[in-house]
N, C-alpha and C positions, 0 to 999 in steps of 0.2 A: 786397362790400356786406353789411353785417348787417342780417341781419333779424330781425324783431321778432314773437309772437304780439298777435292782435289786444287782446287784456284788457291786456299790457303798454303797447299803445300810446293805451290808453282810460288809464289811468293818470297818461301824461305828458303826455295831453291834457288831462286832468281832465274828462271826458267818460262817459257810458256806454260800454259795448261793441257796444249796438244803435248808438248816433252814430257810431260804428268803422265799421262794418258799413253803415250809409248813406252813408257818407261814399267807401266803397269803390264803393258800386250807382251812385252821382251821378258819378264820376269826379273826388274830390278828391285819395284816395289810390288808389294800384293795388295790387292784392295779388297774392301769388303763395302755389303750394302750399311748405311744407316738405317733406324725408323724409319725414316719416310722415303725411304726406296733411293736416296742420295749415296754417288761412288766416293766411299772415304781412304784414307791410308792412318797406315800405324804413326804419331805423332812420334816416336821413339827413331822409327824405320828413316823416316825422313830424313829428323836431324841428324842420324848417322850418317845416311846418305850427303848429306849438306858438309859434316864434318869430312867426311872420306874426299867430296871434291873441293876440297877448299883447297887453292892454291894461292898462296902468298910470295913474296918475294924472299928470296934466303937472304938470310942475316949477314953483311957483307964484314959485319966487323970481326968475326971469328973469337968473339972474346967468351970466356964462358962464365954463366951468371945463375944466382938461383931462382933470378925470377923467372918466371914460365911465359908471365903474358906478356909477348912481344909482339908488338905490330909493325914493321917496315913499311914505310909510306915515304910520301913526299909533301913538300914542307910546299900548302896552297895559298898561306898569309901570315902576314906577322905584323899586330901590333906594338908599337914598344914607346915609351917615352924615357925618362931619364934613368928610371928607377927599373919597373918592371913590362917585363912583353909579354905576349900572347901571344901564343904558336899553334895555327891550326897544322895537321897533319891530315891527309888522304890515304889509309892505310886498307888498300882493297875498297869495300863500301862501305868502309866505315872513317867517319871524320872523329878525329883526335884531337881535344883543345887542349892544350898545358900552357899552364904561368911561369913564368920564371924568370927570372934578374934577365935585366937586359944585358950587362955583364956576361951572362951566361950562352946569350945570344950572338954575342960577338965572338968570346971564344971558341964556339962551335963554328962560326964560320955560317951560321944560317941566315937560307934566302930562300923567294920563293922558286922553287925548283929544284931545293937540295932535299938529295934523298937522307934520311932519316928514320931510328926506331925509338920508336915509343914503349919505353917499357915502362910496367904497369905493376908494384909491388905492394897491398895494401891487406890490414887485418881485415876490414871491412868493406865487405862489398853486397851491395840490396839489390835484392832482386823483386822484381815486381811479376804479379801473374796479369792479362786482360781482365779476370773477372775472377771473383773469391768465388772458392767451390767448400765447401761443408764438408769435415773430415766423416 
C-alpha cells in the first residue's frame, strides 16, 4: 500500500492539512506512522475519499452517450481565426483545451461564459507516475 504524508494528501483533496488532520481525529481517514515517525494516509483511502467528494456539475444535456469521461465546465477562452479555434474549458479544477473548426465554434453558439461538456473518448491514454519505482 502506498502511503502518503498528510499535506500531500490535503493537496489531492484540495483541502487544508488541519481538514487532513480532522478528518483523521473523526475517523474518515486512518493514519499510520512512517520510518521516521511522520503521520501518513493510505494513498488508495484518499483518492477514494477525493472521488467520493467530487462534485461536478450535472450534464444538462440529457443525452445518453458511451463515453464516460465527461467534464461540464465553462467555456474561459477561445481562440479562433478562419479555419480552426481553441477552446479552453474550466471544468471544476480542471482546465480543458480542444481544437476544433471554427465552424464548429459557431454552430455551438460558444463564448466565453457558455456552459459546456467536454467529452473525452480516446484508445489512448498515458499516464505518468512522479517517480519510477522498481517492480
Amino acid at each position: 500500500m502506498s502511503q502518503i504524508r498528510i499535506k500531500d494528501a490535503a493537496a489531492f483533496l484540495a483541502v487544508s492539512d488541519d481538514t487532513v488532520r480532522r478528518w483523521i481525529d473523526v475517523g474518515v481517514l486512518e493514519s499510520t506512522r512512517d520510518a521516521s515517525g511522520r503521520t501518513v494516509v493510505d494513498a488508495l483511502a484518499v483518492a477514494l475519499l477525493a472521488r467520493k467528494n467530487a462534485v461536478l456539475p450535472v450534464d444538462p444535456s440529457e443525452i445518453g452517450r458511451s463515453a464516460r469521461n465527461r467534464l461540464v465546465g465553462v467555456v474561459t477562452d477561445i481562440r479562433m481565426d478562419t479555419v480552426m479555434a481553441q477552446v479552453e474549458l474550466q471544468c471544476g479544477p480542471h482546465r480543458i483545451v480542444s481544437l476544433m473548426s471554427s465552424d464548429a465554434v459557431r454552430e455551438l453558439a460558444l463564448e466565453p461564459g457558455s456552459v459546456a461538456i467536454a467529452v473525452v473518448k480516446a484508445t489512448t491514454v498515458i499516464i505518468e507516475t512522479p517517480e519510477a519505482k522498481a517492480p
